[in-house]
N, C-alpha and C positions, 0 to 999 in steps of 0.2 A: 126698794130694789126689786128687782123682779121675783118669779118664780123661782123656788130654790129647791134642787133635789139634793135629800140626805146621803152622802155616798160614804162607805167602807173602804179601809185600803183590802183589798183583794190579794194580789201578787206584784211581785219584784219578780221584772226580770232581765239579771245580769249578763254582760256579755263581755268577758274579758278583752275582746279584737277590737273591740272599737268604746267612744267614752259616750257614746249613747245609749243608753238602756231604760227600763221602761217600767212605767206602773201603773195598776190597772185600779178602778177605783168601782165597784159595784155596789148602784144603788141600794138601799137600804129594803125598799118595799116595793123588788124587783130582782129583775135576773140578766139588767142588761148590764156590761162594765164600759168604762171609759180609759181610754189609757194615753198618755200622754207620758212623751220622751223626756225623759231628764240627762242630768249629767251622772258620772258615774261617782262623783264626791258624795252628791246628793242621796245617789241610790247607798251607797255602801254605808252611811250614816244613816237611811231610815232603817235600811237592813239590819244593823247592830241592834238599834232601838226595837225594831220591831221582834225581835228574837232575844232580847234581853241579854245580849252579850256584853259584856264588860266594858264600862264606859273608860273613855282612856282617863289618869290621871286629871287633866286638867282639861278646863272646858271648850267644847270646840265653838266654831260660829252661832251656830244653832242655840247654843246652851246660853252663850253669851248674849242673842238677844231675848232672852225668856230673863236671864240676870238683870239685864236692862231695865224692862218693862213692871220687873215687881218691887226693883230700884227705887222705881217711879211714880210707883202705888197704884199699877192698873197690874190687870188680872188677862191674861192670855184666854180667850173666851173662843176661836173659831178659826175657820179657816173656808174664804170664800172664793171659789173660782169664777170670775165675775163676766170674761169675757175673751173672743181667740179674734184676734186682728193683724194682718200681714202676716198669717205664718205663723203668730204669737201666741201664746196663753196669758190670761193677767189674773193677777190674785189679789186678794189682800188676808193680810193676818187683822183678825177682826180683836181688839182689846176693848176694856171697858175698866171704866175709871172715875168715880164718883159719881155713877149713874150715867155716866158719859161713853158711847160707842164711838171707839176710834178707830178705821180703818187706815191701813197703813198697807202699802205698793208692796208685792214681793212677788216672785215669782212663787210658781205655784210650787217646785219641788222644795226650795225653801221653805214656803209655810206649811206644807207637809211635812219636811223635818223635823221645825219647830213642834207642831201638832205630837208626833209621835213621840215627843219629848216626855208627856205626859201619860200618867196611867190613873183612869180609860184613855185612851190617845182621843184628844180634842175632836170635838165632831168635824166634820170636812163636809160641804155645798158646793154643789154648781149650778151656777144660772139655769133653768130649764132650759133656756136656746140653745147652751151653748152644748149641755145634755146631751139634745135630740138630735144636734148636729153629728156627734162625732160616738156616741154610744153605741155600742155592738148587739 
């Protein structure tokens, strides 16, 4: 895979008026951030997680593929932003599973949720291209 820069979630930022809202991802061994639009499920879910607010009851999407995956006897390893096409962003949630890296399609905000699932929240990448393209 290509160049990968280490990024941090930075900020949420919410916006009650409309269901697009935003999070910002600043590189690790730097000062520029990246931010890309999510949905407001997504953002309200990393939100909780990332603030340590009380998880509901019972488990949400998120929780449920992290259930999945250790079901299954791999281990929730990453979170890689791989590439922006028509418009898009494209991710994968990166597993690993008897010495085996399995990358798996998800939107980005998705496998940032998943990612903040965990504590340290799972490290998060982005392609360097895709980086230099849209970093502040």
């Amino acid at each position: 895979m290509a160049d990968l820069v280490r990024v941090q979630l930075a900020r949420i930022v919410k916006n009650d008026l409309t269901d697009k809202q935003l999070i910002y991802l600043k590189e690790i061994d730097g000062d520029r951030q990246f931010p890309i639009i999510i949905g407001f499920f997504e953002a309200t879910n990393i939100d909780l997680r990332v603030t340590h607010a009380e998880r509901p009851p019972r488990p949400l999407t998120h929780d449920l593929i992290v259930g999945v995956a250790q079901s299954l006897g791999a281990k929730v390893d990453s979170v890689v932003i791989t590439n922006f096409q028509d418009d898009i962003f494209y991710a994968v949630l990166r597993l690993l599973r008897n010495g085996e890296t399995i990358d798996v399609d998800a939107r980005p905000s998705d496998a940032i949720a998943v990612a903040a699932s965990f504590r340290p929240i799972l490290p998060i990448w982005v392609a360097q291209e895709v980086f230099d393209r849209f970093s502040q």
